[in-house]
N, C-alpha and C positions, 0 to 999 in steps of 0.2 A: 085218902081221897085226893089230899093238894098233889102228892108226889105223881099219881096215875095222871091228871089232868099234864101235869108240868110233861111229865111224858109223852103224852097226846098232842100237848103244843109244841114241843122236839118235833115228831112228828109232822106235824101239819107247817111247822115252816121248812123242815125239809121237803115235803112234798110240794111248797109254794116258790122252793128255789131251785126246782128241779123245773116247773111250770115254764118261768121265768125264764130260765137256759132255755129250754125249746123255744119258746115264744123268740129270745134272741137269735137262736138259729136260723128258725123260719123266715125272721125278719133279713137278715143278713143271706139268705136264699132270696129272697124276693129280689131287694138290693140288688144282687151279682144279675138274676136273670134279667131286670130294667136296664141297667148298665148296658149288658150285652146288645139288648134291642137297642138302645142310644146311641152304640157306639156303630154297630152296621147302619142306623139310617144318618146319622152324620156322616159315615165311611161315604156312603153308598150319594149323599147331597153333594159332597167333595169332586166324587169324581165330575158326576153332571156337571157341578157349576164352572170347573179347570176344563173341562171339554167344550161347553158353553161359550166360555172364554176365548178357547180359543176360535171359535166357529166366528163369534161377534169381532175381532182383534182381524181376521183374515177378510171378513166381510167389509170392514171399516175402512180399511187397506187398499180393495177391491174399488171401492166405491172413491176414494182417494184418483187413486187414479183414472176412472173415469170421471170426474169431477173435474179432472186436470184437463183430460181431453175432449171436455165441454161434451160429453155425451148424456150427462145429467145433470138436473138442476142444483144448485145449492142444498135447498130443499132437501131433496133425498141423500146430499152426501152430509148433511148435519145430524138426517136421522139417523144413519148409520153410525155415526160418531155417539149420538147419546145410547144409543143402543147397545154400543161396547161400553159404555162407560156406566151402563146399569148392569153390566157383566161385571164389570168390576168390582161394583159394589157387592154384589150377589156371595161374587166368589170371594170375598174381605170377608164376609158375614158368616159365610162354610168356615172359612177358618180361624174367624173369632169362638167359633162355638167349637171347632175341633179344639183348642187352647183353656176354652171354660171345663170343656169335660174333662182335659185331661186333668187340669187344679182340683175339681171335681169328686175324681176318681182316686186322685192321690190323697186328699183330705178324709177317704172311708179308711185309710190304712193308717194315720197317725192318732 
């Protein structure tokens, strides 16, 4: 009777460490599939906020030198100025978190 049971328990942790592997596998599918969705919508924020950038840097510019040529107030050439400089930040923050994912990504493989 102990032997048959001993048997059964062979068994049954084989079959709990076969569970296991799948349950790992699956987990490690989910993983890769989140990854991929993170990595396009950071790809895809990057781009925006570098084209962003550039639209506010050209605008700022723009606005510089009608500022020079007293065609607009102070006013509106400072806003332009904070306005590139929230571009700035924006696009510091796309590529702070491009840099987090990549430590991220490389930390599932060690």
């Amino acid at each position: 009777r102990y032997q048959k049971l001993a048997v059964e328990n062979a068994e049954l942790a084989r079959n709990i460490d076969q569970i296991r592997i799948e349950d790992a596998k699956r987990a490690y599918q989910r993983q890769v599939q989140s990854s991929k969705i993170s990595s396009e919508a950071i790809a895809w924020q990057q781009k925006i906020t570098t084209e962003e950038l550039s639209l506010y840097r050209q605008n700022a510019q723009d606005h510089a030198g009608w500022y020079k040529a007293g065609l607009i107030t102070s006013f509106d050439h400072l806003q332009a100025v904070l306005e590139y400089r929230k571009a700035v930040i924006r696009n510091a923050k796309a590529k702070t978190a491009v840099i987090i994912f990549n430590h991220e990504t490389k930390l599932l493989f060690q």
